[in-house]
N, C-alpha and C positions, 0 to 999 in steps of 0.2 A: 504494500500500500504506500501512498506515497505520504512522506516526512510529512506532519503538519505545520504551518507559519505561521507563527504565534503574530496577534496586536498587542499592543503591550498598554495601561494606562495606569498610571500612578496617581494615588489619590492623599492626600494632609488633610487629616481630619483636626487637627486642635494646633496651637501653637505648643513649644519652640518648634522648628522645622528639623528634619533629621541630621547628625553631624554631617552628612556627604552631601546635604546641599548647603553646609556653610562652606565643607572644601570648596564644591562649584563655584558659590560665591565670591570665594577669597583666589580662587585661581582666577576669575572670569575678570574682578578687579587686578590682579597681578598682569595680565596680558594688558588690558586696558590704558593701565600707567606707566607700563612701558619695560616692567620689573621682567618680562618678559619679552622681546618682542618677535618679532614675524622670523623663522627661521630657529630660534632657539627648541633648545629641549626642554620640555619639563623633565621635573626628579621624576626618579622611576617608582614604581608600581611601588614597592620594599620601600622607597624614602617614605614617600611620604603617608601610608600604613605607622611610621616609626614615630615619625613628625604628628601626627593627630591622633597615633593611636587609636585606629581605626584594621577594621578587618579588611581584607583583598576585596570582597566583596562591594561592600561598602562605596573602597576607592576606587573600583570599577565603573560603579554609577553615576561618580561625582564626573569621572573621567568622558564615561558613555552620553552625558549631558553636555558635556562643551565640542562632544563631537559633535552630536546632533545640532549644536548651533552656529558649526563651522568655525570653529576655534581653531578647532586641534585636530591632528589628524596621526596614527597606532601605525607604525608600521614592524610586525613581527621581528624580532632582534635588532630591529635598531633602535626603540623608545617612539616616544611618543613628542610632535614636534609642532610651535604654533606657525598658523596658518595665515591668520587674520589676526588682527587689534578688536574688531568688536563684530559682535555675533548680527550674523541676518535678520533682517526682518521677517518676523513670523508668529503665529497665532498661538497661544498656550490653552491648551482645554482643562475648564474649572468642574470639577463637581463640588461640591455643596454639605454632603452628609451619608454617614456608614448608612444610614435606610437607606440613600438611593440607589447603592449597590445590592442593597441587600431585598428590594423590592419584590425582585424575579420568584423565591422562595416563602410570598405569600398565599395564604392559603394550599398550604402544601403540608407534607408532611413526610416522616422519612423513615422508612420502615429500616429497622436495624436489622443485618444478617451477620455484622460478628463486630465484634469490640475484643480488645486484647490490648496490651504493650510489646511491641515488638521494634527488632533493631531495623533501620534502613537499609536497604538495599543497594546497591551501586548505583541502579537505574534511579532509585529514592535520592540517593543524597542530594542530587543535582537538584530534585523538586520539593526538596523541602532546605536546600543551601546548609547540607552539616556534612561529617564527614561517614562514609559506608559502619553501620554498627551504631552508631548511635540511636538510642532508645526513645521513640515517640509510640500515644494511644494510638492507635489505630481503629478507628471504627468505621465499617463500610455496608451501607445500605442502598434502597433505591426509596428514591422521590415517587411520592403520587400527591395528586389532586382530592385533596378535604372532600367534594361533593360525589366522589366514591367511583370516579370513572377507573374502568378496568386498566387501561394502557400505560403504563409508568410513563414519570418526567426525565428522568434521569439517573443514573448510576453514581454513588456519589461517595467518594475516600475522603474523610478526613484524618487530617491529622492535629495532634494536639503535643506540646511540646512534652518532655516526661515531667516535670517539674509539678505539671499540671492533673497527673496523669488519676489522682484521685475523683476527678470531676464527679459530683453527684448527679442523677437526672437522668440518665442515660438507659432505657430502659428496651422493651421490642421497638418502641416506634418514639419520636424526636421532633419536635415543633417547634423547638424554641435557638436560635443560632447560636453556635458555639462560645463566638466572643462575649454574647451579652452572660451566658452560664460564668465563660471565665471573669468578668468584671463582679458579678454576683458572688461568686464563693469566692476569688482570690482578692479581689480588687483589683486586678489588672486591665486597663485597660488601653485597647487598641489605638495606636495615634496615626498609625499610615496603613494603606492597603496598596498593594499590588496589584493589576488583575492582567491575566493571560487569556486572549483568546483565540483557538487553535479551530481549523477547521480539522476533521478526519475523516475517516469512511470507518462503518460500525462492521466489522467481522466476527465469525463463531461465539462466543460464546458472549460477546458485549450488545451483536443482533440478535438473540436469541431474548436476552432479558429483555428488552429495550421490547420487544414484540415488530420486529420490521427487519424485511427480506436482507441477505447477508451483500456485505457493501453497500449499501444507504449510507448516505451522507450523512453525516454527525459536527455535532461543535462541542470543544471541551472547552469550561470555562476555568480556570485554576486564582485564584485568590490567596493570594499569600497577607499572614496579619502578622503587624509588628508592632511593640511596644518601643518606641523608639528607634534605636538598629536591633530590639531582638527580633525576632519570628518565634511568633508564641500558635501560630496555628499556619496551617495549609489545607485549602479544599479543593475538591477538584470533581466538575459534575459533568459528565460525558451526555449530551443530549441528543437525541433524531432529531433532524432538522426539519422533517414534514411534522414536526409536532413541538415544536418550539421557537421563539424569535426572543432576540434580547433587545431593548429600546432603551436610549440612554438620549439625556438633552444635556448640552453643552454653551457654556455661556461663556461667548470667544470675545476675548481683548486683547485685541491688537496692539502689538508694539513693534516700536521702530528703533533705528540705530541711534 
């Protein structure tokens, strides 16, 4: 089947902003003033993790943002190098509030087929950003519709960080979203979401539950939550496309150089 291409949209739910978009900031000001200019290198990957004491990940983002705004530009062994003094004109997309992500999953509900803690997988670490072996709940069920129609919403893996992992609530069937449980028993709560959207095709045994002929066309949508830079949950809900659409409004402010 062929690879899915993820869209990617990042979402700030409360103030301070994450440490890797003050890096962005304080790089995007450093090119700007000349502390850098056209031509030079930035520190590498390892400096400046050391300098902000931040994870690779992290200074990945801060980094994968001044690409996208034509700052900088990665080139494999030799660093990463600026390009321009100030970023393009271009549109930033706002959302508003964790509901409006979380809209899609009302009136729904989510039947549990297994709950456990288990270590992550190779394939796992990547989508949940820890390393192979590390210990997250695992609970994987499918979505259906509260007014009792037969045909499932979706397939749906959560993960929940192990720290977390005594979460109460969690029974045959799940109404309630995982973040708002974790803000309720730990107090933890979520200040940035991630969201991944992946088209696929649904084969053996994921068209099988899903109830729709094998290769049909699917969307997987994955949401990653973070309190801060941590990732305190990951979801990931596999939908038929002949029986789902996602709708999101965006409220675009244009900026200039």
């Amino acid at each position: 089947m062929n690879a899915p291409v993820p869209a990617s949209d990042t979402v700030s739910l409360e103030s301070p902003q994450p440490r890797h978009v003050d890096l962005a900031r304080t790089l995007m000001h450093d090119i700007g003033s000349g502390r850098y200019r056209v031509g030079d290198m930035l520190p590498t990957e390892a400096e400046l993790c050391a300098q902000w004491n931040l994870s690779r990940y992290a200074v990945r983002q801060a980094i994968l943002k001044l690409c996208e705004l034509g700052l900088i530009s990665r080139q494999a062994g030799i660093g990463t190098r600026v390009i321009a003094s100030h970023p393009h004109t271009r549109y930033v997309q706002s959302m508003d509030s964790l509901s409006d992500l979380a809209r899609y999953a009302q009136g729904t509900r989510l039947d549990v087929v297994s709950r456990g803690v288990r270590p992550a997988s190779d394939a796992e670490s990547g989508l949940l950003h820890c390393a192979p072996g590390a210990k997250w709940l695992h609970i994987a069920g499918i979505r259906h519709d509260v007014s009792g129609a037969a045909e499932p919403i979706a397939l749906v893996d959560l993960y929940v960080a192990e720290r977390y992992s005594r979460l109460k609530g969690v029974g045959e069937t799940l109404d309630t979203p995982i973040h708002t449980m974790l803000e309720q028993q730990f107090g933890i709560k979520a200040t940035r979401v991630e969201q991944q959207i992946q088209g696929l095709l649904l084969v053996g045994d994921q068209a099988v539950a899903l109830r729709v002929p094998d290769q049909s066309a699917g969307l997987r949508i994955v949401r990653t939550y973070y309190a801060q830079d941590t990732v305190i949950e990951v979801t990931s809900g596999i939908h038929p496309a002949s029986r789902f659409s996602y709708s999101m409004t965006f409220q675009l402010t244009h900026t200039s150089n």
